[in-house]
N, C-alpha and C positions, 0 to 999 in steps of 0.2 A: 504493500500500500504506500509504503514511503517512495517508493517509485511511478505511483501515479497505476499500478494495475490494479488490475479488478482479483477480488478475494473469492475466488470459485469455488467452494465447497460442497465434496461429494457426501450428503446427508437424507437421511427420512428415506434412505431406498427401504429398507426395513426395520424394525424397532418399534419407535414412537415419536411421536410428535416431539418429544422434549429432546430427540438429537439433532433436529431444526434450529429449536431454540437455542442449543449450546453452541449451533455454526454459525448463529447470528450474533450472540450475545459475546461469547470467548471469543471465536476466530475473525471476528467480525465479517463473516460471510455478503456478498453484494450480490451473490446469483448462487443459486443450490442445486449440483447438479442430483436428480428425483425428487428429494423432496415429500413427495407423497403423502408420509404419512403426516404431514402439514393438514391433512385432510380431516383429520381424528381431532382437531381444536381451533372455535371459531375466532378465536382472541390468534391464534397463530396465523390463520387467511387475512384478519384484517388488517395486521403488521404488516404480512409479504403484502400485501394492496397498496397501504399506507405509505412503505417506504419503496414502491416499484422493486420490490427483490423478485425475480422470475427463480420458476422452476424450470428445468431440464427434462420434461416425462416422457416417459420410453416403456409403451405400451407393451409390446413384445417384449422384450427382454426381461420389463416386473412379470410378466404371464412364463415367460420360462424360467426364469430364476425363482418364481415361488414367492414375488414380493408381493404382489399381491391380486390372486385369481375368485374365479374367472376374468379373466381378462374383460370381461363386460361390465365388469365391477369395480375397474378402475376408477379413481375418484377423480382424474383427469375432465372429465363432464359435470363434477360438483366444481370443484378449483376455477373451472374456464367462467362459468354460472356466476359463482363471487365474486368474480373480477380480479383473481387471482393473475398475475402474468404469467403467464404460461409457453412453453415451447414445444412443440413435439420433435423428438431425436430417434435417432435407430440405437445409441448405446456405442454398440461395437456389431457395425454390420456383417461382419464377418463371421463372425461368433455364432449370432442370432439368425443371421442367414435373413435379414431386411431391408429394404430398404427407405430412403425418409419417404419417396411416393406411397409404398406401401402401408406406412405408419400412417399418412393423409387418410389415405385409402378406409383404413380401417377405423380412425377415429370417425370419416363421415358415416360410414355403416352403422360404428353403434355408439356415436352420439349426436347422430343427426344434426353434425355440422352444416350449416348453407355456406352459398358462396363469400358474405360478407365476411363467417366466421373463418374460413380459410383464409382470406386474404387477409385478415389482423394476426394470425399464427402466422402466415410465411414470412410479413411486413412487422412483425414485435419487433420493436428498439427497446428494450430497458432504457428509460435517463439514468444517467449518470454525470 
């Protein structure tokens, strides 16, 4: 930070809400990569709101790694609802065998994204 970058922290892929907190509060986090279980506490979505901190969410990857399934059940469609900043990522496409079209793909299938709400995911700037 003393050098003007941004504080990325990998947090809330699984656990609880309170390892959000600790990436925001100790490491002083400015984008969180998952995030998610940010989902689990309303006082924690109106922070990320408040202070534009975006999440990192990676549909596939939490549905393969077991962060958190059914994959329908992503709270990625609660988050976007709040006015949560939000991004959708592939993770490690490689890995997960995805790609970012397919992550679109499937967020429109099961949360009935329109075209407005894709173009503020592809077009999110966090300020900073």
């Amino acid at each position: 930070r003393d050098h003007r970058l941004c504080a990325h922290v990998h947090a809330g892929e699984i656990g609880d809400a309170q390892q959000v907190w600790e990436a925001l509060k100790i490491l002083g986090a400015q984008r969180i990569g998952h995030g998610i279980q940010a989902a689990r506490d309303t006082d924690l979505m109106d922070y990320l709101c408040q202070h534009a901190i975006g999440l990192d969410v990676c549909l596939t990857s939490n549905a393969k790694t077991g962060a958190w399934t059914p994959i329908s059940d992503n709270p990625f469609g609660l988050l976007l609802q709040r006015g949560v900043p939000v991004t959708l990522n592939t993770d490690d496409p490689g890995l997960f065998q995805v790609s970012l079209n397919q992550e679109f793909q499937l967020a429109v299938r099961l949360f009935q994204l329109n075209r407005q709400d894709l173009h503020h995911l592809a077009l999110l700037r966090i300020r900073r």
